[in-house]
C-alpha positions, -999 to +999 in steps of 0.1 A: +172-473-543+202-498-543+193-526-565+190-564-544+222-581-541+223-617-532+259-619-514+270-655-513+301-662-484+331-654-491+353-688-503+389-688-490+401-702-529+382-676-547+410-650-543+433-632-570+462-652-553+449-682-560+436-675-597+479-658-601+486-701-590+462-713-617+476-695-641+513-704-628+505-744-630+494-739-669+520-721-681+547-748-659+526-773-683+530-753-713+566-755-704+568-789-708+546-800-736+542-767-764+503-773-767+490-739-766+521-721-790+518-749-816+481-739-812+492-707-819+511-716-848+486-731-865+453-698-861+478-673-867+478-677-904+437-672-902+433-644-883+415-614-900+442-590-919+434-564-896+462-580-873+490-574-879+522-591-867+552-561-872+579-578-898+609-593-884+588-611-857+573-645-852+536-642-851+529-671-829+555-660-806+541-628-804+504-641-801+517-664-777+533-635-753+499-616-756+477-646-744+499-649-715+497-613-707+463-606-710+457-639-690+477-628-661+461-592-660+425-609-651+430-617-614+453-581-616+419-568-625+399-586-602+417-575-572+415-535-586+379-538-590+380-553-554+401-530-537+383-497-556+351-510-544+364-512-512+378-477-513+344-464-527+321-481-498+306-502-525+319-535-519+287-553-514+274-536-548+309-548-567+310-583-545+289-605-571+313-595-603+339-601-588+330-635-581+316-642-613+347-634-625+370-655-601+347-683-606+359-685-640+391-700-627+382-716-594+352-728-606+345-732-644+313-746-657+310-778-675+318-764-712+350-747-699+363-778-681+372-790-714+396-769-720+424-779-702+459-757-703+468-722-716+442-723-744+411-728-712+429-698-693+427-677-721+389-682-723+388-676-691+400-649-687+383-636-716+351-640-701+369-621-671+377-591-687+344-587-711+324-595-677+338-561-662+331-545-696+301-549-695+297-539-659+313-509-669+290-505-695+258-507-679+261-477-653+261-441-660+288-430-640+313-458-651+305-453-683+311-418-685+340-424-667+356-443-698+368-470-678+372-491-708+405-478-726+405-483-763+437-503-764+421-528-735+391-535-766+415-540-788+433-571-766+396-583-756+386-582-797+424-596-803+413-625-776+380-630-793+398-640-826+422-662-809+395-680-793+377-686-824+339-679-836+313-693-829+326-700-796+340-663-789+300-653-795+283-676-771+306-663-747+298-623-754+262-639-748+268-655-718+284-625-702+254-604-712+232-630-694+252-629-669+253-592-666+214-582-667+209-615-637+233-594-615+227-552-629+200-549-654+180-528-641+171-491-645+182-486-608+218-501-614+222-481-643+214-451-624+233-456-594+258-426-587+295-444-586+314-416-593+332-422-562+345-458-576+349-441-606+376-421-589+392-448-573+401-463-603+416-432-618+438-429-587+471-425-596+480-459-576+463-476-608+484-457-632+504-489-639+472-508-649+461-486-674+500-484-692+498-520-691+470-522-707+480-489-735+512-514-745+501-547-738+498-550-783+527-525-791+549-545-762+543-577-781+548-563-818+503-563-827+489-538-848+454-534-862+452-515-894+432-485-887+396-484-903+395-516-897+362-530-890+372-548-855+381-519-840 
């Protein structure tokens, strides 16, 4: 039995496209006034010694290059999560994550508002990418699928720091709240998705999953193996 879905219309703004201009407009105003990499500047001597910054580079610039990255894969993933779907007949099933997760950007709650520039993408699209974690993580056949790459926890752990605790946690808590309203039940978790499974594994996809595998080395980050974040 498919679990109920409550499909809300479909909003011309809430597309990938229009998230890609969001993102555009914040880093045209980083461009002009430095917020977000003096930001940088300043957290990067805190963050846990598990990170590390290879020598020879500046860590802020390289922190900086990460947040911009991993902001601009989240409507990336948004629109492969919509087109697998798609693909694998389940677009109704898929439909309210990946509006949760556009929301984020077109339509951010009251706490998020706040946050105005680079620094409110990058929680953002935090939220984003741990919302289709979890999603991942709370169905048998995309979670045997290892959907979630290694390196892609890393960059969502490497997030979490930039973002700062206790904030980072209430937003792992939100997500989870989030994630049993739309999927936790026994029936989600038993749905067979193998066939989305394999749409994401096409090869057409292979570029999001390299992306992802260099998205730390590509910007000079290391975490120190053993460590406890990993």
């Amino acid at each position: 039995m498919r679990p109920h879905t409550v499909q809300t219309p479909a909003s011309p703004e809430m597309t990938p496209q229009v998230v890609l201009e969001i993102i555009d407009q914040a880093r045209r105003k980083e461009a002009r006034s430095g917020t977000f990499l003096r930001q940088l500047r300043e957290k990067a001597p805190g963050l846990p010694a598990a990170v590390k910054v290879i020598d020879g580079h500046q860590p802020a610039t390289c922190l900086f290059q990460f947040a911009v990255e991993y902001i601009e894969m989240a409507p990336r993933l948004i629109e492969c999560v919509e087109a697998c779907a798609r693909e694998a007949g389940e677009s109704e099933l898929f439909a309210p994550f990946i509006e949760a997760a556009t929301r984020y950007f077109t339509q951010p709650s009251a706490d998020l508002v706040r946050f105005d520039g680079l620094d409110g993408l990058l929680i953002r699209a935090y939220l984003c990418h741990r919302l289709m974690e979890e999603m991942y993580e709370n169905n048998r056949s995309t979670r045997a699928g290892e959907l979630v790459d290694i390196d892609a926890t890393r960059a969502n752990l490497l997030a979490h720091q930039l973002i700062g605790e206790p904030f980072a946690n209430e937003l792992d808590e939100s997500i989870v709240f989030t994630v049993q309203q739309i999927a936790g039940t026994p029936d989600y978790y038993n749905l067979d998705l193998d066939p989305f499974v394999d749409q994401v594994n096409h090869v057409a996809w292979d570029w999001m999953r390299q992306y992802w595998e260099n998205l730390l080395d590509r910007n000079h980050i290391r975490f120190q193996l053993g460590s406890s974040l990993l």
